[in-house]
N, CA and C of each residue as an Amber inpcrd file, in Angstrom:
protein
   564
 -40.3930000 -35.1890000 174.6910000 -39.4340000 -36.0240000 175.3790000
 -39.6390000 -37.4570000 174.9340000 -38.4410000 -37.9700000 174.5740000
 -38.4080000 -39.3600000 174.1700000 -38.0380000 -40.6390000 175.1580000
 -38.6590000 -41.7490000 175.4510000 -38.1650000 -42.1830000 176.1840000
 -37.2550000 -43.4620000 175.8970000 -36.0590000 -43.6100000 176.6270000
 -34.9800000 -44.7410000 176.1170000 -35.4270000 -45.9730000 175.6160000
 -34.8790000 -47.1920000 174.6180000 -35.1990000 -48.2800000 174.5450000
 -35.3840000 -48.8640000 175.7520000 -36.0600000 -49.7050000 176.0050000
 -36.0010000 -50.8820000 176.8930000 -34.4550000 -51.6250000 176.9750000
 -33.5350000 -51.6610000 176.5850000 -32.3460000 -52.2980000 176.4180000
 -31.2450000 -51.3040000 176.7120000 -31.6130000 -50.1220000 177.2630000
 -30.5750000 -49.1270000 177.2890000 -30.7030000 -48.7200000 178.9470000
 -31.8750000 -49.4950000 179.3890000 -31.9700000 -48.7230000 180.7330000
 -31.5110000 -49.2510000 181.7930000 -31.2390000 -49.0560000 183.1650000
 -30.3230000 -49.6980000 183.9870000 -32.0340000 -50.6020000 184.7210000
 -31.5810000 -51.6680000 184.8110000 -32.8290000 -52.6000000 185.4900000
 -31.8810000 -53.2140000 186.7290000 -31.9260000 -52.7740000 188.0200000
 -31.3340000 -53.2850000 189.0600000 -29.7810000 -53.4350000 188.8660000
 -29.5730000 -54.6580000 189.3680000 -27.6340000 -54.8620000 188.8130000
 -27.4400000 -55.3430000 187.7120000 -28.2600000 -55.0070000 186.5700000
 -28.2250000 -55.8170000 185.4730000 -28.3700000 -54.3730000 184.6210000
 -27.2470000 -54.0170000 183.8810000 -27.1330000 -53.3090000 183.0890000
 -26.9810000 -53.8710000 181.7240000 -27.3540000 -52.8660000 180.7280000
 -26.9880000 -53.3360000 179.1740000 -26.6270000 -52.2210000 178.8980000
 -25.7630000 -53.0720000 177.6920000 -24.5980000 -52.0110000 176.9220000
 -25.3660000 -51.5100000 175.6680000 -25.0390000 -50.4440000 175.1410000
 -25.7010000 -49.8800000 173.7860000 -25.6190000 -50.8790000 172.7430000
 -24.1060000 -51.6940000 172.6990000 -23.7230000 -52.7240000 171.5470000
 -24.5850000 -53.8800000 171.3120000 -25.4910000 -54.1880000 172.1700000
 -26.6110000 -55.4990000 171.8370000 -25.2680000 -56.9260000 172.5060000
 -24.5420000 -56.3730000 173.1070000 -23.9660000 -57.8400000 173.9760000
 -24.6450000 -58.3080000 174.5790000 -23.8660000 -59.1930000 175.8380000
 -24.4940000 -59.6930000 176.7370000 -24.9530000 -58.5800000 177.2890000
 -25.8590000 -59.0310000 178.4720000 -26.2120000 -57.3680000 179.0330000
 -24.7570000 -57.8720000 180.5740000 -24.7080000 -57.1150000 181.3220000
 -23.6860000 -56.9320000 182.9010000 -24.0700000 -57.1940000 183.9530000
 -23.7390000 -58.1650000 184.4160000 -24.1570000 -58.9060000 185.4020000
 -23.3440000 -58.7630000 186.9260000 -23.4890000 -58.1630000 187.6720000
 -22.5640000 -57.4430000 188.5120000 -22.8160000 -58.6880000 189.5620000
 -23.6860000 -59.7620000 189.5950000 -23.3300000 -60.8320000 190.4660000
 -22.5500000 -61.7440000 189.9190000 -22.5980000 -62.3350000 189.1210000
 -21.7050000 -62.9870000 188.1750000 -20.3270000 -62.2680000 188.0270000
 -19.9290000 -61.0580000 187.7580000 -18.9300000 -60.2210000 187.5880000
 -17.8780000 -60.4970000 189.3870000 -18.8980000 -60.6440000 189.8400000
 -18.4070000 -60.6150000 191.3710000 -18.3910000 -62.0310000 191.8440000
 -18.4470000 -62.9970000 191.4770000 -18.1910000 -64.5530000 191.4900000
 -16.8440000 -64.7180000 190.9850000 -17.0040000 -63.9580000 189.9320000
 -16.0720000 -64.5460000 189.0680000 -14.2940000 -63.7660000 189.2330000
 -14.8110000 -62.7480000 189.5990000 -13.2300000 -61.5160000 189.8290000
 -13.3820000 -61.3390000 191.5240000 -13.5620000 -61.5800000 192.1950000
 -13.1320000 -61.6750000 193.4430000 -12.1060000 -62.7700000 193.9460000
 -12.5620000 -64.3220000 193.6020000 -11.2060000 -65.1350000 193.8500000
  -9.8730000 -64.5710000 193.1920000  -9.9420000 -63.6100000 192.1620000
  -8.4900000 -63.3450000 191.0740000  -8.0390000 -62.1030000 192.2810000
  -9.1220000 -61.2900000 192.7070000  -8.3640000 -59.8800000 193.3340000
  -8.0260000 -60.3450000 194.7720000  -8.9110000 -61.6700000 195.4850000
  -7.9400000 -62.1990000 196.7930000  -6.7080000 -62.5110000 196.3250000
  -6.4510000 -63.0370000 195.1070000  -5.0200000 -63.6820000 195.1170000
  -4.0920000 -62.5330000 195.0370000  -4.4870000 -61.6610000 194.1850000
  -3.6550000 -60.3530000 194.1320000  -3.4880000 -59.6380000 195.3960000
  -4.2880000 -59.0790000 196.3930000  -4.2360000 -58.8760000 197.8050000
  -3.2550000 -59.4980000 198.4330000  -3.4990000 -60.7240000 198.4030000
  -2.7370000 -61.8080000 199.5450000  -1.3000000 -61.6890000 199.0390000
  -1.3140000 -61.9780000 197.7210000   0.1010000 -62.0120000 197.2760000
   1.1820000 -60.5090000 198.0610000   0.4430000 -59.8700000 197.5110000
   1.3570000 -58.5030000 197.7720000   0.6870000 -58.0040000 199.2080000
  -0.0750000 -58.5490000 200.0040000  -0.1400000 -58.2950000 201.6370000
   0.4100000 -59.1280000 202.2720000   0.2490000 -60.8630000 202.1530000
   0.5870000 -61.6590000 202.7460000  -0.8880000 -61.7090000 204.0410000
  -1.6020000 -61.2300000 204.2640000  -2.8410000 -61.1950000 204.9980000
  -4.1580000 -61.1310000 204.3210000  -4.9900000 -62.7840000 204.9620000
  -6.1620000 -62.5820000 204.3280000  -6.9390000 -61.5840000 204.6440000
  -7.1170000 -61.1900000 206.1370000  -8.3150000 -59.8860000 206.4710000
  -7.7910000 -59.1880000 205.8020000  -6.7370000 -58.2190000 205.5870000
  -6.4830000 -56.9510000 204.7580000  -7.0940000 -57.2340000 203.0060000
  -6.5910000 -58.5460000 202.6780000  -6.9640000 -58.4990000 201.5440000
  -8.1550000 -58.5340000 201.2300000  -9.0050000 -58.9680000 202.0180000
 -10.3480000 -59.3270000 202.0250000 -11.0410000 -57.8190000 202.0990000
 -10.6210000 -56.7330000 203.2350000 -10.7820000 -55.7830000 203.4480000
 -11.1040000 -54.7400000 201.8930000  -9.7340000 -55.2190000 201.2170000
  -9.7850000 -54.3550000 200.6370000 -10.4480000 -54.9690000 198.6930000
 -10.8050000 -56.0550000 198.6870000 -10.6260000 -57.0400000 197.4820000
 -12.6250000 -55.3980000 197.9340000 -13.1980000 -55.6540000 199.2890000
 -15.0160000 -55.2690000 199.1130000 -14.6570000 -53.8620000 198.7930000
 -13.8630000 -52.9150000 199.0590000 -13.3420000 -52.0700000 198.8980000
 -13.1970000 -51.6690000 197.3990000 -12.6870000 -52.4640000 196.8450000
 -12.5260000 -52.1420000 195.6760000 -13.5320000 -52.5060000 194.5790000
 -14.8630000 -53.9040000 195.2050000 -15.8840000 -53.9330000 194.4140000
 -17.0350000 -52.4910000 195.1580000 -16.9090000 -52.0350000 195.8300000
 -17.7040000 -51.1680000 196.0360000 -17.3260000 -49.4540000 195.4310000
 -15.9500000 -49.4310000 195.2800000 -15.8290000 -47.7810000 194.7380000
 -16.1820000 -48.1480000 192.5830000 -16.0470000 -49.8010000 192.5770000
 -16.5540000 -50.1660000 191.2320000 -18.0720000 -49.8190000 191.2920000
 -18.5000000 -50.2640000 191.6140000 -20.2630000 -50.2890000 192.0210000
 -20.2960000 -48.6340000 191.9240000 -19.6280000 -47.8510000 192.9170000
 -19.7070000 -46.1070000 192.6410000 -19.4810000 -45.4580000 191.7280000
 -18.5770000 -46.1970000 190.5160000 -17.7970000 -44.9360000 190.2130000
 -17.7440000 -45.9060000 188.7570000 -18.4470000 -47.2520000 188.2740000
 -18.1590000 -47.3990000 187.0620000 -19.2980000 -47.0180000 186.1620000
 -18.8730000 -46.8120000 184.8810000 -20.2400000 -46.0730000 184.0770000
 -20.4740000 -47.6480000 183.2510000 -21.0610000 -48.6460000 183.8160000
 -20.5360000 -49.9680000 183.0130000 -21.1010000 -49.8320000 181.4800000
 -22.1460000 -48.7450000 181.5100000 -22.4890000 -49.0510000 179.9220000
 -21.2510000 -48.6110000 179.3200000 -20.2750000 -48.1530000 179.3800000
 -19.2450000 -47.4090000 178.7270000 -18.2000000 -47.8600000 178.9960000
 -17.7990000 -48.6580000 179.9400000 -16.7140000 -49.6460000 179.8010000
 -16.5470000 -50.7890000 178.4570000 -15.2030000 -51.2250000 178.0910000
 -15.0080000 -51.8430000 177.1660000 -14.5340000 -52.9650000 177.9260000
 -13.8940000 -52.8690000 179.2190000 -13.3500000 -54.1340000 179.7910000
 -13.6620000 -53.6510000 181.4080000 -14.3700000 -54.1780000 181.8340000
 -14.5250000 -53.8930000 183.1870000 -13.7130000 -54.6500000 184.3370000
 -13.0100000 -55.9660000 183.8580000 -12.0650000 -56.2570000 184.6120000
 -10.7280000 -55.4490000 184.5470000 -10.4720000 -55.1880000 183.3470000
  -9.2570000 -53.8460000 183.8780000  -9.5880000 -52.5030000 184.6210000
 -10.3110000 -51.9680000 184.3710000 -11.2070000 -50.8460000 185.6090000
 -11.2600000 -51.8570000 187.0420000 -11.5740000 -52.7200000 187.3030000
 -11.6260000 -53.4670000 188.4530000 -10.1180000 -53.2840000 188.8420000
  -9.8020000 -53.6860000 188.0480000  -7.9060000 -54.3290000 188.3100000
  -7.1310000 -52.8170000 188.8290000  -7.8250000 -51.8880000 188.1690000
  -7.0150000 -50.1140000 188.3170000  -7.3110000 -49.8370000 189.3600000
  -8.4860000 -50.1030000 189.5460000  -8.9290000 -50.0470000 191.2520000
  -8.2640000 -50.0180000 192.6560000  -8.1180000 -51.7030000 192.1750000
  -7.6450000 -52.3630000 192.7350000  -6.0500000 -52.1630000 193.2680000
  -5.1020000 -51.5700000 192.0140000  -4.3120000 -51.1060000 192.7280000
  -4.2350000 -50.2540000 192.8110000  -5.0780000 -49.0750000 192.4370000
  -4.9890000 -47.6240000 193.2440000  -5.2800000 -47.9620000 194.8100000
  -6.0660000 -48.6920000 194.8780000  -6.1940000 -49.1270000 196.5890000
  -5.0100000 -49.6080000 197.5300000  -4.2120000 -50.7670000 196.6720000
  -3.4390000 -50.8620000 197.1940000  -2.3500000 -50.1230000 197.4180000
  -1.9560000 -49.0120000 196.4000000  -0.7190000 -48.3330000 196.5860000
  -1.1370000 -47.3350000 198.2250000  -2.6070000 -46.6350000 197.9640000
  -2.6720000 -45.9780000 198.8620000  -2.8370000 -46.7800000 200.3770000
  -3.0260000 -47.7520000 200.0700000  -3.2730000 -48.7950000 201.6030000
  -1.6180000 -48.8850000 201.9450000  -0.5700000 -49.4420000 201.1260000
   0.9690000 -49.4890000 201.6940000   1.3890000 -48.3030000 202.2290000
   0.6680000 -47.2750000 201.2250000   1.2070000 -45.7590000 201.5980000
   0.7400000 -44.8470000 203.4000000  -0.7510000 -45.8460000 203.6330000
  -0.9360000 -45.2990000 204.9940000  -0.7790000 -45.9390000 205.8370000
  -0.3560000 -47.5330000 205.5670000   0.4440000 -48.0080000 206.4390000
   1.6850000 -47.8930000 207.3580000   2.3210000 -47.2170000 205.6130000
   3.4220000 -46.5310000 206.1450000   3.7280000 -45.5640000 207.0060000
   2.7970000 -44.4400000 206.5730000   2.6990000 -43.5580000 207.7130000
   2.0990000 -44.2270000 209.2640000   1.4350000 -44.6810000 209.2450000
   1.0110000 -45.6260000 210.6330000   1.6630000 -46.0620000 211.2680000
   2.6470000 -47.2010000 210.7570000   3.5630000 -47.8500000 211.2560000
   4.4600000 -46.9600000 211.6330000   4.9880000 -45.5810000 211.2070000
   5.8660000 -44.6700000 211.5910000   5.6500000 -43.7320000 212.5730000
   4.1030000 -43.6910000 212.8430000   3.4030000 -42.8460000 213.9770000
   3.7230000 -43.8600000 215.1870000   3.5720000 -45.3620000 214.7230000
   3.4560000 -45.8930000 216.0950000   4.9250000 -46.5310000 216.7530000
   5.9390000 -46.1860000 215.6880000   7.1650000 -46.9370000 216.0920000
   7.9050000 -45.3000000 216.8540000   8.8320000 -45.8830000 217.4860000
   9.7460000 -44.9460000 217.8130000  11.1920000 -45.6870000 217.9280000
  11.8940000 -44.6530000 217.9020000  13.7280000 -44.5450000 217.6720000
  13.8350000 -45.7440000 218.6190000  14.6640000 -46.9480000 218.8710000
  14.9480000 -47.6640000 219.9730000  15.7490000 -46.5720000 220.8330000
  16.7020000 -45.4550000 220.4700000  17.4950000 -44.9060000 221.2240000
  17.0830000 -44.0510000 222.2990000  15.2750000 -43.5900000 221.5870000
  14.8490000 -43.2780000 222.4910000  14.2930000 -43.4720000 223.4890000
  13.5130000 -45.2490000 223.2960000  12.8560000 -46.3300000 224.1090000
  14.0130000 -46.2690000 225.2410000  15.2740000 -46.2070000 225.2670000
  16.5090000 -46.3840000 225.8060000  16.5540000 -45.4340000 226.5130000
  16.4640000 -43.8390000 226.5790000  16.4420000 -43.4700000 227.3280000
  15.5090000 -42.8230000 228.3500000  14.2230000 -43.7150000 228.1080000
  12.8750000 -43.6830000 228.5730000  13.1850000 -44.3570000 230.2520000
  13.9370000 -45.3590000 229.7740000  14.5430000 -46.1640000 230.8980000
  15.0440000 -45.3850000 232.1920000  14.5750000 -45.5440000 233.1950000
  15.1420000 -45.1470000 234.5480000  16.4630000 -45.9500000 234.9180000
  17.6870000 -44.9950000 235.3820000  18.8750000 -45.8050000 235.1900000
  18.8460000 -47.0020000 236.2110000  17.7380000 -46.8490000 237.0390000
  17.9540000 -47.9180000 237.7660000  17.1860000 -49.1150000 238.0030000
  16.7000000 -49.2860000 236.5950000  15.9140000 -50.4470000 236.3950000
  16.5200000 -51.2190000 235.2470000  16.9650000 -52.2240000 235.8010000
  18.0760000 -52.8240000 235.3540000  17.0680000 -53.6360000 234.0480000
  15.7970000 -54.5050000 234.7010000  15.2870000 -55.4940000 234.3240000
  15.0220000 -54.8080000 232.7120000  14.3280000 -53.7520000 232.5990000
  13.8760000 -53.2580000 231.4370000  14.7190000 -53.0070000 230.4850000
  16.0160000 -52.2640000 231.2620000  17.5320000 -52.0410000 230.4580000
  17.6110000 -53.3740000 229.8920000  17.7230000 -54.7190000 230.4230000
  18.0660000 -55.8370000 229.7880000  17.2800000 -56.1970000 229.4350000
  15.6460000 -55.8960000 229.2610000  14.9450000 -56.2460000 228.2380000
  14.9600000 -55.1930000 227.0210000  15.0320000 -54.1940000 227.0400000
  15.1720000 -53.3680000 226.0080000  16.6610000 -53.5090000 225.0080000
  17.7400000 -54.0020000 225.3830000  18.9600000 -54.7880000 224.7310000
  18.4060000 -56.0820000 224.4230000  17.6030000 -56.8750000 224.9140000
  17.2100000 -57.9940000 224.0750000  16.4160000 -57.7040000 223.1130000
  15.5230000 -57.0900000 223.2370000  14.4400000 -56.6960000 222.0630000
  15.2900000 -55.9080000 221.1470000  16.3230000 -54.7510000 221.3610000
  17.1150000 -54.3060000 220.2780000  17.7570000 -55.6590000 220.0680000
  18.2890000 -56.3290000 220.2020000  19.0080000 -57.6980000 219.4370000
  18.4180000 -58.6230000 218.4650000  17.1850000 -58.7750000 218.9960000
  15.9620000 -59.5260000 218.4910000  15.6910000 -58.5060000 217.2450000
  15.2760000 -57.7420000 217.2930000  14.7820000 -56.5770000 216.2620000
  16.1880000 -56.2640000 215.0290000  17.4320000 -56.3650000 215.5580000
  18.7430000 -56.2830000 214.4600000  18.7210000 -57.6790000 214.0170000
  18.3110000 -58.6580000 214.6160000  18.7530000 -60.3710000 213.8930000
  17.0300000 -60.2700000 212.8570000  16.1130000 -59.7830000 213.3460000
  14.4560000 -59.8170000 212.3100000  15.3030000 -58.8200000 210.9890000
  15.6660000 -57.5260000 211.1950000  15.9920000 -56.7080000 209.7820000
  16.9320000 -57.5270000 209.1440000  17.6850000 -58.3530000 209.8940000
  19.0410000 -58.9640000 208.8730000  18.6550000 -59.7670000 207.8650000
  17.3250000 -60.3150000 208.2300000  16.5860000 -61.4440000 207.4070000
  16.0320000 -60.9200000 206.0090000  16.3000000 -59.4000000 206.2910000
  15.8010000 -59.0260000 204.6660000  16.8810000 -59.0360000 203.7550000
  16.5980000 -58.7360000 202.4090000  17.3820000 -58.6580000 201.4630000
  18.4980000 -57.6670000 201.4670000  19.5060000 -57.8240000 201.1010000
  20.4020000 -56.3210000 201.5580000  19.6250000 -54.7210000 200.8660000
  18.8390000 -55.0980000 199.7870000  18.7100000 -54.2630000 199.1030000
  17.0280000 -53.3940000 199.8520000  16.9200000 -54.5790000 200.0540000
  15.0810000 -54.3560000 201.1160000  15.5840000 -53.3460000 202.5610000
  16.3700000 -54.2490000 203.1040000  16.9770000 -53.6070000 204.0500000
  17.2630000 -51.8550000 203.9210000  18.6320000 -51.7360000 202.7610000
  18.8700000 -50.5010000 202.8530000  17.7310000 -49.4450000 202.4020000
  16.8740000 -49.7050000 201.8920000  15.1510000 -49.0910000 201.2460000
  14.9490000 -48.8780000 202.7740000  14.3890000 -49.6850000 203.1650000
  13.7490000 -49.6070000 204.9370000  14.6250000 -48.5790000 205.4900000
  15.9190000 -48.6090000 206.1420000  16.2690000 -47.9610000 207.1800000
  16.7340000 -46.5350000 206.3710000  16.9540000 -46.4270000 205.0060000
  16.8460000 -45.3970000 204.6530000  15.4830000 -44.5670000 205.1460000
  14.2590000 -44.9500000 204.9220000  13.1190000 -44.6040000 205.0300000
  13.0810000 -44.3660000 206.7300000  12.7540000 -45.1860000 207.5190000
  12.6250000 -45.3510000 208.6000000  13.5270000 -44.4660000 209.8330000
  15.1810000 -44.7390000 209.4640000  15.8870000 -44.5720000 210.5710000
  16.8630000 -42.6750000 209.9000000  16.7880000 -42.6350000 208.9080000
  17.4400000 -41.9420000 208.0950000  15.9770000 -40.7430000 207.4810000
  14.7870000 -40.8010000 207.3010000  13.9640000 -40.3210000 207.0450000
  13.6460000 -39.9540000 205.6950000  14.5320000 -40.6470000 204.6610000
  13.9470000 -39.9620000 203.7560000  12.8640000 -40.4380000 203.1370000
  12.1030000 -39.6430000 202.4340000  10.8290000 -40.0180000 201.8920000
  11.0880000 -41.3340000 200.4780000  10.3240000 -41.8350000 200.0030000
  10.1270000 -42.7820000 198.7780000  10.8570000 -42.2060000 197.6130000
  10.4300000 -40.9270000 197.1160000  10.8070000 -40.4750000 196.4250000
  11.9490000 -39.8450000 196.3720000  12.6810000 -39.5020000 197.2800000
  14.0010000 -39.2260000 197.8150000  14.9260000 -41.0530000 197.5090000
  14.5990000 -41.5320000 198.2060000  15.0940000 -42.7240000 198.0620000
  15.1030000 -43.1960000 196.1410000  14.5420000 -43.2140000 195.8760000
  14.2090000 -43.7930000 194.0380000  15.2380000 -42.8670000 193.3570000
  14.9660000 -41.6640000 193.9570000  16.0280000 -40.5390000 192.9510000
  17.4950000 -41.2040000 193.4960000  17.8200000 -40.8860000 194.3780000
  19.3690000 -41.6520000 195.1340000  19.5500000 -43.1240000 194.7340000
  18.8880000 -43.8350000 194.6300000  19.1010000 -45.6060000 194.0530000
  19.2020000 -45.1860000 192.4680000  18.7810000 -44.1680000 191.9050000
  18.3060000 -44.4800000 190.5780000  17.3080000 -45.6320000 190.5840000
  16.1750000 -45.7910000 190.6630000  15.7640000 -47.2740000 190.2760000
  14.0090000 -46.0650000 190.5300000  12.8930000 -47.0210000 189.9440000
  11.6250000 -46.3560000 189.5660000  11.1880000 -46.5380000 191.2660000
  10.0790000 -45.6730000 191.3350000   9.3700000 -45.2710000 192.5480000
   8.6250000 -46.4050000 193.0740000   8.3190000 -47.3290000 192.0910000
   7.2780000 -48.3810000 192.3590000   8.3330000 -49.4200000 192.8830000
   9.6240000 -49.4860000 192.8270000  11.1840000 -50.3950000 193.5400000
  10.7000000 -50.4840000 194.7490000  10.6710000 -48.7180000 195.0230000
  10.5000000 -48.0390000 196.5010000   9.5790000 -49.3300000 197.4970000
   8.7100000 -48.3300000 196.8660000   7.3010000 -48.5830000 197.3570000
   7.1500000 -50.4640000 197.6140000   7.5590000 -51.2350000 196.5060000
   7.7460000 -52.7010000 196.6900000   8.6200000 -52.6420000 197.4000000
   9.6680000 -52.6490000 197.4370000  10.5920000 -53.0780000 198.9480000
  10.3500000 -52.6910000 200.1690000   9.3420000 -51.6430000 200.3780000
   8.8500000 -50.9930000 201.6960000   7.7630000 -52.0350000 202.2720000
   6.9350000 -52.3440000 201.1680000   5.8900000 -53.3740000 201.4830000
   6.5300000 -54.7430000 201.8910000   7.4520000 -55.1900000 201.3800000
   8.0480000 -56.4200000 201.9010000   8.4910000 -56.4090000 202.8430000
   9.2740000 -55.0810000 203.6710000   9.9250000 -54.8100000 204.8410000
   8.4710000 -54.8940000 205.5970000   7.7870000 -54.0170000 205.4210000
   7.0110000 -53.5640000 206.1010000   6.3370000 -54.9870000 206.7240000
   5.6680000 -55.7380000 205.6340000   5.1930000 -57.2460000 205.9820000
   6.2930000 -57.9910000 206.6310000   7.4790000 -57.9400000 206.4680000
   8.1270000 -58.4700000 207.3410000   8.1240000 -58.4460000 209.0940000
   8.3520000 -57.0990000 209.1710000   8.3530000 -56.5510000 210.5160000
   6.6290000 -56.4470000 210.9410000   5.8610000 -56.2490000 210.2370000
   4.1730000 -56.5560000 211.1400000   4.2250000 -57.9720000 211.1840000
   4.7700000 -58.9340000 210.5070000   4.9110000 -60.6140000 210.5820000
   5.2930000 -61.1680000 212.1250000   6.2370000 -60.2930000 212.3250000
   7.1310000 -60.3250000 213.7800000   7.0120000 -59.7080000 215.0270000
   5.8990000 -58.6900000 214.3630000   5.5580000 -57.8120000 215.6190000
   3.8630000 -58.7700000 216.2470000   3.5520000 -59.3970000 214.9510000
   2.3230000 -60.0140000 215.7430000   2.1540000 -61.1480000 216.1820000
   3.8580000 -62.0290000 216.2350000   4.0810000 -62.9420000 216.4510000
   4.3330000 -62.5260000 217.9320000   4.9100000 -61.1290000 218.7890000
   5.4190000 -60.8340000 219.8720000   4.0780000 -60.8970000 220.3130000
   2.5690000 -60.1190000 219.7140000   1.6110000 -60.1010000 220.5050000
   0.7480000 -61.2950000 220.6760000   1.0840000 -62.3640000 219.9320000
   0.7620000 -63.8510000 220.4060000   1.1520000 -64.3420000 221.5460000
């Protein structure tokens, strides 16, 4: 049995590559690509905790799952990560947000006919809630209530628009940030 060079072996977070480069510096690596993946987060969440949530998220399934001696660019493996995380984070949002919303028509007839006060708060909040969707794009809009009020799935929707799956999925996230924008402005 032979044993490896000294330059081939993993020494703490400091790996080296077979090529005689620099050797990998996974604190430095993480100084330096974390301010780039908050901006990417924030941009397409609009929320620092989520992004933040998910910027450690995505240096930690790196830390699991990269073979760094065998990477050629480890900021694009970071970056793939990164949005494999995010697609699946919009994607269980989505479902979330759909577990926790219900039909207004049915909030409506939750109502006892003889409680007037709630009847006229439940017509204000439907009013309030039709003037928040109007604020989207027509095109954001019809994505959303297709999805939402109409049920069809993402991929149902992309085939019927003609337009790519990732349209979908971006206009859902903008709706979606729209309406959690407004819903946590109600719980203020």
């Amino acid at each position: 049995m032979s044993q490896g060079r000294s330059e081939d072996r993993v020494c703490g977070p400091i790996r080296q590559r077979d090529s005689g480069a620099e050797p990998f510096r996974f604190p430095d690596f993480y100084n330096r690509e974390k301010p780039r993946l908050m901006r990417f987060f924030t941009r397409q969440l609009g929320n620092q905790a989520d992004a933040d949530e998910l910027a450690q998220e995505t240096f930690t399934r790196f830390v699991r799952t990269a073979p760094v001696q065998a990477l050629e660019n480890a900021q694009a493996y970071l970056t793939r990560i990164a949005t494999n995380l995010l697609r699946d984070f919009v994607a269980r949002g989505s479902t979330l947000l759909s577990k926790r919303s219900m039909l207004l028509d049915e909030e409506l007839d939750l109502i006892a006919a003889c409680d007037t006060h709630r009847e006229t708060q439940a017509r204000q909040d439907l009013a309030r809630w039709k003037l928040i969707l109007e604020q989207l794009k027509p095109e954001t809009l019809d994505i959303f209530l297709r999805n939402r009020v109409e049920g069809q799935t993402y991929v149902e929707i992309a085939r019927e628009l003609n337009v790519p799956l990732w349209v979908v999925q971006k206009q859902m996230l903008k709706a979606m940030k729209h309406v959690l924008a407004h819903r946590e402005a109600d719980d203020d």
